[in-house]
Each structure stands twice: as structure tokens, then as C-alpha cells.
C-alpha positions as CSV (number, residue, x, y, z in Angstrom):
1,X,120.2,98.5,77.0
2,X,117.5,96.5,78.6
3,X,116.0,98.1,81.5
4,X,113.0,97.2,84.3
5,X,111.2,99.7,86.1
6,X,109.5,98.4,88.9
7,X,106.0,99.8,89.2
8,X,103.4,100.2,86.8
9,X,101.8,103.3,87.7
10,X,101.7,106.9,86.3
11,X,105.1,107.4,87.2
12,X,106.3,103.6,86.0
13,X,104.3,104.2,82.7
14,X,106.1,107.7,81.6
15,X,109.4,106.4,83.1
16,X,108.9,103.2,80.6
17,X,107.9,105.7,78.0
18,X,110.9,108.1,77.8
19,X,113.5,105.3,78.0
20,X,111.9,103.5,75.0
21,X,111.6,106.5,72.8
22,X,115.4,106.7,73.7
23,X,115.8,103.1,72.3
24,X,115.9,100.8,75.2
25,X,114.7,97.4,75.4
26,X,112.1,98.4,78.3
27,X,110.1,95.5,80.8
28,X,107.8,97.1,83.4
29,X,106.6,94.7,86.4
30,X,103.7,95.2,88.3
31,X,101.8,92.8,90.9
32,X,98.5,94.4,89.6
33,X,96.3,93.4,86.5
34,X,96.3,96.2,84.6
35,X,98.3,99.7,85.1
36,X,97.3,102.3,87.3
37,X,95.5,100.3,89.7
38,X,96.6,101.8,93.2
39,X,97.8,105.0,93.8
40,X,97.2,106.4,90.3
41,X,93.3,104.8,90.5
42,X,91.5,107.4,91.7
43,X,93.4,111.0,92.8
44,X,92.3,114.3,92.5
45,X,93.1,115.5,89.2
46,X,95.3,118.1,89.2
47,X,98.2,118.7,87.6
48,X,99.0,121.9,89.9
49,X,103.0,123.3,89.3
50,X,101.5,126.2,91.4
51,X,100.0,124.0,94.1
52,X,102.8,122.3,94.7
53,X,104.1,123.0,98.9
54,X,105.3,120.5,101.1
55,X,102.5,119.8,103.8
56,X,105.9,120.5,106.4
57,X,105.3,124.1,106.7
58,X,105.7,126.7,109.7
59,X,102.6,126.3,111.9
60,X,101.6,122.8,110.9
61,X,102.6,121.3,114.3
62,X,100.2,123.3,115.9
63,X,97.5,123.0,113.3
64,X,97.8,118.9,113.5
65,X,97.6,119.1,117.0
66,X,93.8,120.8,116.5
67,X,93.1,118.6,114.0
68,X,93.1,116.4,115.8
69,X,90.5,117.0,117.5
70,X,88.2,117.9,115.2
71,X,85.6,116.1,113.1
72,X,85.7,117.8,109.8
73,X,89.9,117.7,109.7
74,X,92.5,117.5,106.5
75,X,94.9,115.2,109.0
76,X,94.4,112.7,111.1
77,X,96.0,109.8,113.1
78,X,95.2,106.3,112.9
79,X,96.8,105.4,116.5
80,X,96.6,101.9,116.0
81,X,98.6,101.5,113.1
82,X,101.5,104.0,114.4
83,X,104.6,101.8,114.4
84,X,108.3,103.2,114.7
85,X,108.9,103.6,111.1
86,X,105.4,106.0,111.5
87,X,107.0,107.5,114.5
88,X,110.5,108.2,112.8
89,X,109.2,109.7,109.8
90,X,106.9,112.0,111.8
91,X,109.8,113.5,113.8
92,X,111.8,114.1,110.2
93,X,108.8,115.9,108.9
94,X,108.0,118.2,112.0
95,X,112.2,119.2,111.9
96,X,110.7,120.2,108.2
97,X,108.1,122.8,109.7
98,X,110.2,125.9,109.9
99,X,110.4,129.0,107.2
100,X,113.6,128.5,106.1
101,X,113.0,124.4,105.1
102,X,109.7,125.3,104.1
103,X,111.3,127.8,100.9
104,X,113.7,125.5,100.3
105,X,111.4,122.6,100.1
106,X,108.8,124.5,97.8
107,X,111.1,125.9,95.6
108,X,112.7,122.1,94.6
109,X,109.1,121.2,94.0
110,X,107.6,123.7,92.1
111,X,111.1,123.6,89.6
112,X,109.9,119.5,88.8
113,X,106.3,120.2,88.9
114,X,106.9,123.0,86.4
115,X,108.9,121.5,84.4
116,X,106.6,118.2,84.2
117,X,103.8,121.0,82.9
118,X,106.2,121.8,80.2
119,X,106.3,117.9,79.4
120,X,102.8,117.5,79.2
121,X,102.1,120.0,76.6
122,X,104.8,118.6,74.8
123,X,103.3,115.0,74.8
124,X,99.8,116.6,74.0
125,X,101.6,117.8,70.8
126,X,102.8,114.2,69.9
127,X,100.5,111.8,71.0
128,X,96.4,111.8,70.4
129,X,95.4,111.0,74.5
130,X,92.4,111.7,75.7
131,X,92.2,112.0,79.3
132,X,89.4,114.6,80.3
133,X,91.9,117.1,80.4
134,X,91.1,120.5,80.7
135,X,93.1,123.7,81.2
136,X,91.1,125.9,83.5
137,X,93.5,126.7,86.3
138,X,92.8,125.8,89.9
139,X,91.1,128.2,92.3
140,X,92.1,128.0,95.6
141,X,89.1,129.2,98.2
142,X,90.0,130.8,101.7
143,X,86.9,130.8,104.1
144,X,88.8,133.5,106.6
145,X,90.8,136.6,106.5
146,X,93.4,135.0,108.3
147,X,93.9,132.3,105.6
148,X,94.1,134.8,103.3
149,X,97.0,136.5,105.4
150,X,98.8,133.0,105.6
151,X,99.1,132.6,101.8
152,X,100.9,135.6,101.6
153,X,104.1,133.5,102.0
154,X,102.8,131.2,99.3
155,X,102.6,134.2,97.0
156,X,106.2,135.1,97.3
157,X,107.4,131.9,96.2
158,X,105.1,131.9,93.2
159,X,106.4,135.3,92.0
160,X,109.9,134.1,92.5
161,X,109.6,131.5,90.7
162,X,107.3,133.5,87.9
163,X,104.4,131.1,88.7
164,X,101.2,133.3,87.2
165,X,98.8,133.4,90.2
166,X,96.0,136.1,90.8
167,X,95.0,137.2,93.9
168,X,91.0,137.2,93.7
169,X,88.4,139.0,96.3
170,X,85.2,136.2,96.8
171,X,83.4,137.8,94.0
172,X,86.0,138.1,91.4
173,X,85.8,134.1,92.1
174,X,82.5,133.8,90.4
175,X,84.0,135.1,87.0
176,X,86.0,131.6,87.0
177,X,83.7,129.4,89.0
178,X,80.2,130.7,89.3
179,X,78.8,127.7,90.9
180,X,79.4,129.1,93.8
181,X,77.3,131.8,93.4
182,X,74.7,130.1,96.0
183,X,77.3,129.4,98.7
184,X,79.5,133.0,97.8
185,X,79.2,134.3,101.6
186,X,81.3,131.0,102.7
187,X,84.3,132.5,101.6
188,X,86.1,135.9,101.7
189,X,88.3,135.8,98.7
190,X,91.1,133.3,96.4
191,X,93.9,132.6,94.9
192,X,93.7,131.4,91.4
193,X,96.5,129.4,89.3
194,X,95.5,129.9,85.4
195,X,98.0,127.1,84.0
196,X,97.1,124.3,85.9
197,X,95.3,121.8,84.3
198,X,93.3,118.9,85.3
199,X,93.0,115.5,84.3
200,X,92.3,111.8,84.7
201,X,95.2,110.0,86.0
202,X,94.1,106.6,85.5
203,X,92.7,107.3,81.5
204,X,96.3,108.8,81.0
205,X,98.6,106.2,82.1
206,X,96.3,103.1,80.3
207,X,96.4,105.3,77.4
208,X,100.2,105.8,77.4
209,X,100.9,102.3,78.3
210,X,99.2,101.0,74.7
211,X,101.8,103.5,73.6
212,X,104.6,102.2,75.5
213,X,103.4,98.5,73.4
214,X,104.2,100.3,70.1
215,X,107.1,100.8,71.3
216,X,108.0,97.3,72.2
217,X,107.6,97.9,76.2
218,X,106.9,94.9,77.6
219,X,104.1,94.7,80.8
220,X,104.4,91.7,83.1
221,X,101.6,92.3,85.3
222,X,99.9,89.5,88.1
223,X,103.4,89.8,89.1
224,X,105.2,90.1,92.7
225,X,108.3,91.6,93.0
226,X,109.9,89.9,96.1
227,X,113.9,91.2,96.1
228,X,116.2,92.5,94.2
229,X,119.5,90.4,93.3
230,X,122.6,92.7,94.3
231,X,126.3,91.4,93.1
232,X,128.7,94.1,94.6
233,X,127.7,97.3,93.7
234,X,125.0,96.6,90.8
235,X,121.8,94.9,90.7
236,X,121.9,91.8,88.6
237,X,118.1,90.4,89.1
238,X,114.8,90.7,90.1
239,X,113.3,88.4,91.5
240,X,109.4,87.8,91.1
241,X,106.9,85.3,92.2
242,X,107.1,84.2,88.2
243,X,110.7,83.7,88.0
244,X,113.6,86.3,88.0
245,X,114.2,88.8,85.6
246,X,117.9,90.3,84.4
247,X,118.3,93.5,83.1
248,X,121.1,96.3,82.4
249,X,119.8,98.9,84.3
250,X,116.7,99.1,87.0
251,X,114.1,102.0,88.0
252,X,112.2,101.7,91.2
253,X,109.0,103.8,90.8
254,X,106.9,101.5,93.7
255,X,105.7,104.3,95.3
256,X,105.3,103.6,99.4
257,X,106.3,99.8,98.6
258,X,109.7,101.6,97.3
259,X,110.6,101.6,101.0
260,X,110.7,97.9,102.0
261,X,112.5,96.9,98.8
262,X,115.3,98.2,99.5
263,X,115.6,97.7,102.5
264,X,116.7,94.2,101.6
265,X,119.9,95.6,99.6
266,X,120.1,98.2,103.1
267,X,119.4,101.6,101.3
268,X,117.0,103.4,103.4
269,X,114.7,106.2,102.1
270,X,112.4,108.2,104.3
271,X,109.4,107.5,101.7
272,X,106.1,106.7,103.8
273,X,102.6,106.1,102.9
274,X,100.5,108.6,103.4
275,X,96.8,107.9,103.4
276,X,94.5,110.1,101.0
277,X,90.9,109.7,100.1
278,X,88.7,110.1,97.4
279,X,85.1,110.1,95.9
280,X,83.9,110.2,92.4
281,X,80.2,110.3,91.4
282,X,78.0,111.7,88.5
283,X,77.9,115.1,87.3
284,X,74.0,116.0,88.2
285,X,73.3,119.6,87.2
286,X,76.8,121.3,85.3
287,X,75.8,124.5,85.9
288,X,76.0,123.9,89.8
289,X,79.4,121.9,89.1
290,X,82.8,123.4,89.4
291,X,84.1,124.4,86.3
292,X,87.7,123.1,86.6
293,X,89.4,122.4,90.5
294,X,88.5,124.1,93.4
295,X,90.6,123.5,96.6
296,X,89.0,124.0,100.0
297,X,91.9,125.9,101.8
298,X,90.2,124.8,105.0
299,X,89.7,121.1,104.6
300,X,92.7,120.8,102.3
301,X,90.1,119.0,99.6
302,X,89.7,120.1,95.8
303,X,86.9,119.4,94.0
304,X,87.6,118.6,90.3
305,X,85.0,118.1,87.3
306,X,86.7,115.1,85.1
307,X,84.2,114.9,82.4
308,X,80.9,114.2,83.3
309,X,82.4,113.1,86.8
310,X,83.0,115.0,89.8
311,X,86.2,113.7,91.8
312,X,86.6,114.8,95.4
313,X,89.9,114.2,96.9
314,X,92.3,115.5,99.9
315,X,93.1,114.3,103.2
316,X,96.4,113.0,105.0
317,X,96.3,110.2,107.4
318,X,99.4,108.0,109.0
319,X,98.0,104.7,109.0
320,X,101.0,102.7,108.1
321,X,99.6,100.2,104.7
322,X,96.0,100.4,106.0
323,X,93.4,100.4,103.0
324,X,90.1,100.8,104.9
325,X,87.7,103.4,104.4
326,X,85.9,104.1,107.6
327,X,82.7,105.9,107.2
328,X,84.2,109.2,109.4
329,X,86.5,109.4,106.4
330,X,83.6,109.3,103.8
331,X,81.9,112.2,105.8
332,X,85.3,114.1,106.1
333,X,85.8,114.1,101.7
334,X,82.3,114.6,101.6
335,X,81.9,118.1,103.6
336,X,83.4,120.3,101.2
337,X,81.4,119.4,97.7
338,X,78.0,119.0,99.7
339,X,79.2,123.0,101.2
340,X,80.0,124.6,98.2
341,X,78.4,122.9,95.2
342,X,75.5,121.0,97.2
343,X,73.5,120.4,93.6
344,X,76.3,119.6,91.6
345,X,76.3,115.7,91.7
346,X,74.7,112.3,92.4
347,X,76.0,111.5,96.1
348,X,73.8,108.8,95.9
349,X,76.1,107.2,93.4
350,X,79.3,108.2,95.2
351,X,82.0,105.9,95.1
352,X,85.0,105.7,97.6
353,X,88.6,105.3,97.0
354,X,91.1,105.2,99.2
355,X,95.2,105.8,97.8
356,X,98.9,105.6,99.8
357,X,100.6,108.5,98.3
358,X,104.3,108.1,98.6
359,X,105.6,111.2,100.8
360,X,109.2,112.1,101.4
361,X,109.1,114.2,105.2
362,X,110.4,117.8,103.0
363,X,107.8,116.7,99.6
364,X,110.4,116.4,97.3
365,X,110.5,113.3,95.8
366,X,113.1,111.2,95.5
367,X,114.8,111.1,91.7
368,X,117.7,109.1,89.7
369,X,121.3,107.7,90.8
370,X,121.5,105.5,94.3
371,X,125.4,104.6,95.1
372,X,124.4,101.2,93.4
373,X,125.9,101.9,89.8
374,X,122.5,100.5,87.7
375,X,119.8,101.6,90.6
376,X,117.6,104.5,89.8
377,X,115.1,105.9,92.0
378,X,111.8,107.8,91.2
379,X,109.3,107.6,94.3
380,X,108.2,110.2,96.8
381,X,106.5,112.4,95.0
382,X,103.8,112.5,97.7
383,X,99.8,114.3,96.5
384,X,101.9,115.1,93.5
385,X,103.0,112.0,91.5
386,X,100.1,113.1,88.8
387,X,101.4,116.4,88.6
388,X,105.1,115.8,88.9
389,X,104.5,112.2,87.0
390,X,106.2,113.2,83.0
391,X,108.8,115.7,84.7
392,X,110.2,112.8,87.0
393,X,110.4,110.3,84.1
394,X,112.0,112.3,81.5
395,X,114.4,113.6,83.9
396,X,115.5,109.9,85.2
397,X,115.5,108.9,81.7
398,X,118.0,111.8,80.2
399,X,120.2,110.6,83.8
400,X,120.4,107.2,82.4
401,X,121.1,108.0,78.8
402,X,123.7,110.5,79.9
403,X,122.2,113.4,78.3
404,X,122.2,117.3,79.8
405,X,119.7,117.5,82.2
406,X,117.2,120.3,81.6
407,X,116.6,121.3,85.0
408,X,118.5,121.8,88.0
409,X,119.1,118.6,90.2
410,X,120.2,120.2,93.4
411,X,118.2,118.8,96.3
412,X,116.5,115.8,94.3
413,X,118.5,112.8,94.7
414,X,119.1,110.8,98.0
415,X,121.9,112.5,98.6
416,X,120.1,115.0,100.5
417,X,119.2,112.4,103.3
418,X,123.1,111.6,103.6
């Protein structure tokens, strides 16, 4: 069968992966020059099953509205790009912020993101990539007793779900990052996830794509994708700015761009782009450097050593397709490293980034059948489409080739929106 997926970034890649090991004659079409060029660029690094929450959580309405007013924030509003597509999406995501949502919603993603873990060791054991990986666990910081208190609620899910966590005072810390030895009295204890790993997103995906070539996976790239052609109820075309492109079967894995697509064959999706931020800059002293990730409860930012680079990312801002980087944003990514691990890098070599991560209002994201018979969807997956990135492929793959799917898909198609 000859299938297109739209989208040639982390999730695109594995998506094109999968269905070719399955035997199909595979295109992927991207406007960018290479793959991984947008969201996928520059993130975090961490593949984090035990991270994973929706940022719609009890108490978040409340939180935003302080955050608002404060310099050193993990959300903020950029009022000037707020449009009604901003304002609709906002009021889906607050109707989110309640316990019983909140469970729900963290439960569906923590079942794809630990499932995805379970694909990457499997593709370690197959393939020779080399991405900085490194499987340290994360180590999630509180600064107050009260944060500490709050992630009591995270806790149960984790042991529901048999996610192994421990439950660290601030000096049992120092046993797994002891880099923050100098800064120690910032924070009063953590929570630590042993089988999260971290990575480089953008080494990955180029890596995998060469892959994909063995395979015969074809990468049109320098290409826009302007509509899609719908006959009835299938899609027969895309058409690009290089001519239009026919196909069996279509994957949409745009990311935020998912959105306006098909709105031209009138499918809506509640997918909105949702502004992160990152910097990246030399590894100056290791033994001040954090050993694996480190996540700032309080500014929502982890800290992530990816080789001899340390990547800093977090934030969440609505500002619509905005790409600018306005120097109160650099200062906001900036706090947390120059806190906690003030000797562990070059900041005079820091280099900004700026991502649109594709968020759904609950988190989940958004996977397989639309009620167009050869449509598949896999976008949403919001600060998680690293984490969540081989998970969502394989399981969109084994729903095209008919196969049993090896997790539950309650909750993770569009359906739930209808």
C-alpha cells in the first residue's frame, strides 16, 4: 500500500518507520530541508513515561492567574496574539482543571508514554543510533513543603499505574545529582523517576530517517503541503506547492499546523500551539553539571545534560504561531540553570530556541482513525511528542495494518471530542 505521512518530524520519522518495516511503499512530505527542523529541533530531552500530566490539573486556574504576574513564571500570555481559536481552546482546557479529568487525563497518557519506553528499548536492540541517550532517570526538585504536599496526587497515579518513583528528602537528592550540593538549601526534598531516559531528539529522528532510506522511504522535503484532495469519504491527493501527490492511505503527524489542514476537509481538532522555550550551551565544568534531567517543580523547566551540552527547556505560552524570542523569555529559561548549577555551563555561548508544541486541552494526543476511511491522525502530543514519539507511530501503524493493538485505545482517538 502506498502511504504519505505528512510531517517530517520525530513523530513523522517513526510513523514512516513502522509502516515500512510492515512493507509499505512509504513518501514523507515536509516544507522543511531536512527532518526535525521545528518542533523536534531543540526540546528538552526527556523521554519521561513518569512525567507525563496534563498541564489541565486542579488548581492551575488559580496558579496562571499569579503567573501572570510574575517575572520568573512557567506560563504566560502573549495578549496580542490571543485570537478566538486561542480563546476557545483556553476555555476547553480550564473545563479540564478538575480531579476527576485530571486522573483520567494522566492515566491515558502515562499508558502511551509507557508504552513508547517499551518501544524505545526495543529499537535500541535493533538498530545502532546514537543519540546522547542516557538512562539516568529524572529528578524532580520541589523548593517548598507545600509542593511536596501537592505531588502527593501525582504519586498515586504513579503507583497505580506501577510507575517506579522514589520519594527523596533534599539530601538523598545528592546521591543522584550531586551538583547540587552548592545550592542544596534551595530545595526541601524530590521525587525521582529511575527509568526515564534522556536524549537528543533531533540526532534521533536524522538518524532514523537514513534508516527509513534503507527501507525505500521516500523524503520530499522544500515542500508545502497546501490541501488535501477529499473524494466522498477518502482522501485521494495531496496537494503540494510541487505538484500533487496520490497515495492509498494518509498520516497527518503536522503537529500545530495539523489544525488548519483539516480544516479545509471540515474536521476540527482542538490541537493548539503551545509556545515552549529552550537554550543549549557548552558543558563548562561536569562535575557542576546535572548528571541526567532535573526538573524545576517551581518554574516547570528541566535541565538536561545531552552530551557535552546542557539543554534547558520548559515554559508554556499562548501566542497563536508567534516564533519570537523576546529577551524576558531568555531570562525566564535561564533562572533555573544559573540557580541550581550556576558553574555548570558556558552561558556565554547559549543559544535560543523557541518550539510550538502541539497540545490537545486534556494532553492526550490525538491518535489513528478520522471518519474519513484512509485519514489517520497522530498530533497533540503536546511537551511530550519526544517521549510519546515511537509509542504513537507503532500504534497508528499496527491500526493501519489491522493488527491487535498492544495497548488500550480508549480515550485516544477523536472520538473523545464528539
Amino acid at each position: 500500500m502506498k502511504i504519505v505521512v505528512l510531517g517530517a518530524g520525530v513523530i513523522g520519522v517513526t510513523t514512516a518507520w513502522y509502516l515500512a518495516k510492515s512493507g509499505h511503499e512509504v513518501t514523507v512530505v515536509d516544507r522543511r530541508p531536512d527532518v526535525a527542523m521545528e518542533t523536534s529541533f531543540a526540546n528538552a530531552g526527556q523521554i519521561s513515561p513518569g512525567y507525563s500530566a496534563p498541564w489541565a490539573a486542579p488548581g492551575i486556574p488559580l496558579k496562571a492567574m499569579k503567573w501572570l504576574t510574575q517575572d520568573l513564571a512557567p506560563f504566560k500570555l502573549s495578549y496580542k496574539d490571543l485570537d478566538m481559536h486561542s480563546l476557545i481552546w483556553m476555555m476547553k482546557m480550564l473545563a479540564n482543571c478538575n480531579k476527576h479529568d485530571y486522573y483520567i487525563n494522566k492515566s491515558r497518557m502515562m499508558r502511551v508514554a509507557q508504552y513508547s519506553l517499551q518501544c524505545f528499548q526495543s529499537i535500541r536492540n535493533e538498530l545502532n543510533i546514537e543519540y546522547d541517550q542516557r538512562m539516568l532517570g529524572t529528578l524532580q526538585v520541589f523548593r517548598t513543603q507545600k509542593q511536596i504536599d501537592a505531588s502527593k496526587k501525582d504519586i498515586a497515579v504513579l503507583q497505580e499505574s506501577h510507575v517506579e518513583h522514589q520519594v527523596l528528602s533534599a539530601q538523598e537528592c545528592l546521591q543522584f545529582e550531586p551538583a547540587l550540593k552548592e545550592n542544596i538549601h534551595k530545595i526541601v526534598g524530590g521525587l525521582r523517576l529511575p527509568n526515564d531516559e534522556i536524549g537528543n531528539c533531533q540526532k534521533f529522528t536524522t538518524q532514523l530517517a537514513e534508516h527509513c532510506k534503507k527501507l525505500g522511504v521516500i523524503f520530499l522535503m522544500d515542500t508545502n503541503i497546501i490541501s488535501l484532495n477529499k473524494n466522498s469519504n477518502v482522501i485521494q491527493s495531496v496537494i503540494t506547492d510541487k505538484g500533487e501527490i496520490l497515495a492509498d492511505s494518509f498520516v497527518l503527524a503536522l503537529g500545530s499546523y495539523s489544525t488548519h489542514l483539516l480544516r479545509g476537509i471540515d474536521i476540527k481538532i482542538p490541537v493548539y500551539p503551545i509556545k515552549g522555550y529552550s537554550l543549549s550551551m557548552p558543558i563548562l565544568n561536569e562535575n557542576y553539571a546535572p548528571m541526567s534531567t532535573v526538573m524545576d517543580e517551581t518554574y516547570k523547566v528541566a535541565m538536561t545534560r545531552l552530551g557535552n551540552t546542557i539543554r534547558v527547556g520548559g515554559m508554556a505560552e499562548i501566542a497563536s504561531y508567534n516564533l519570537q524570542i523576546p529577551p524576558a523569555r531568555k531570562k525566564n529559561i535561564s533562572h533555573s540553570i544559573l540557580d541550581l548549577f550556576p558553574k555548570a555551563g558556558d552561558y556565554s555561548k547559549a543559544e535560543f530556541w523557541t518550539g510550538l508544541r502541539p497540545m490537545t486541552p486534556d494532553g492526550t494526543p490525538i491518535l489513528g482513525k478520522t471518519e474519513i476511511e484512509n485519514l489517520y491522525l497522530n498530533t497533540g502530543h503536546g511537551t511530550l511528542g519526544w517521549t510519546m514519539s515511537l509509542g504513537c507511530a507503532k500504534y497508528v501503524s499496527d491500526m493501519i495494518n489491522n493488527h491487535p493493538l498492544e495497548i488500550d485505545d480508549e480515550g485516544l482517538s477523536i472520538n473523545r471530542y464528539q
